[in-house]
C-alpha positions in Angstrom: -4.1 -32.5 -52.9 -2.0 -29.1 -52.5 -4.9 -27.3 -51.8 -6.0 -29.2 -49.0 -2.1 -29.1 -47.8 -1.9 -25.3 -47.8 -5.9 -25.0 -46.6 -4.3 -27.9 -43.3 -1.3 -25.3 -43.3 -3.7 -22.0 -42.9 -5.7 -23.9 -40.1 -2.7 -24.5 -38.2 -0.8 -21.4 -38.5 -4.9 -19.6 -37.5 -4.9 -21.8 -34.3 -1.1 -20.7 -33.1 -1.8 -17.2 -34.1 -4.9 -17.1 -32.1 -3.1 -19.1 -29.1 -0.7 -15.7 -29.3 -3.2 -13.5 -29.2 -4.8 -15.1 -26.0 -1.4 -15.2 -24.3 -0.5 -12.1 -25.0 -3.6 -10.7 -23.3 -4.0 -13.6 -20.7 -4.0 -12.4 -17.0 -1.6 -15.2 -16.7 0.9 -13.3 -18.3 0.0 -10.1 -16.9 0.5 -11.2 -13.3 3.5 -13.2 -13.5 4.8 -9.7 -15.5 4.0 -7.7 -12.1 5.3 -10.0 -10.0 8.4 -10.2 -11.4 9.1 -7.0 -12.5 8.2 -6.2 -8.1 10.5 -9.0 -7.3 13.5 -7.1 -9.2 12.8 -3.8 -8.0 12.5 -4.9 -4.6 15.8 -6.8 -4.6 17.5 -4.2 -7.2 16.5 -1.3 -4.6 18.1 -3.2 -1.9 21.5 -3.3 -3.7 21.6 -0.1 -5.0 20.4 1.7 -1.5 23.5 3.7 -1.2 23.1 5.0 -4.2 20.5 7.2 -5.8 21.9 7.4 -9.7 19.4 7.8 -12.0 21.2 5.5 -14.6 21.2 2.8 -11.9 17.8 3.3 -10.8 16.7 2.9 -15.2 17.7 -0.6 -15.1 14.9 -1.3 -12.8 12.3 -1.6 -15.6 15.0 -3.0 -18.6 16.0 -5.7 -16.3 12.3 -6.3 -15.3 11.1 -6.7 -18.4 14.5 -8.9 -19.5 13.4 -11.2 -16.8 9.9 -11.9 -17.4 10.2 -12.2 -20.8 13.2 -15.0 -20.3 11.3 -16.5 -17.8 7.7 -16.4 -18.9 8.4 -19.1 -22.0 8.4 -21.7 -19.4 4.8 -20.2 -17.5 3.4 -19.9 -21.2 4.3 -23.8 -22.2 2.4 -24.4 -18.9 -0.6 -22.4 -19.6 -0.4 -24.3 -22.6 -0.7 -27.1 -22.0 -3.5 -26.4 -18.9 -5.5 -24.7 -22.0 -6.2 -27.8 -24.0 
C-alpha cells in the first residue's frame, strides 16, 4: 500500500514538473514577458525624460522583470486551466 502511495506521489509531482517545464518555455509566457517589460520602459522613459542617469535608466529591466513575474501567476493559472 505505501508503494503505490509514493508511486501516486511520483506521478503527480512528474505531471507539475512537466507542466513547469512547458510554461516556462510557452510562447504564452514569452509574449506577455515582452509586452510588459515594453509597457514599463515606455511609461518609465516618459517619467524619467528629463533625465538621462544611468542608475535610473537600470531599473528599466529590474522593474520589468519584477512586474511580469508578479503579474504572470495570474496569466499562468489561466493557461492552466485553458491546457486541460
Amino acid at each position: 500500500m505505501k508503494l503505490e502511495e509514493e508511486i501516486e506521489q511520483i506521478k503527480k509531482r512528474n505531471k507539475r514538473v512537466e507542466l513547469d517545464k512547458e510554461w516556462e518555455t510557452s510562447w504564452t509566457r514569452r509574449i506577455c514577458i515582452m509586452i510588459l517589460t515594453y509597457i514599463v520602459v515606455v511609461l518609465y522613459s516618459y517619467v524619467i525624460r528629463q533625465g538621462n542617469s544611468i542608475f535610473l535608466s537600470s531599473f528599466v529591466p529590474v522593474i520589468g522583470f519584477t512586474l511580469s513575474t508578479l503579474s504572470l501567476k495570474v496569466v499562468r493559472k489561466f493557461w492552466e486551466k485553458n491546457k486541460k
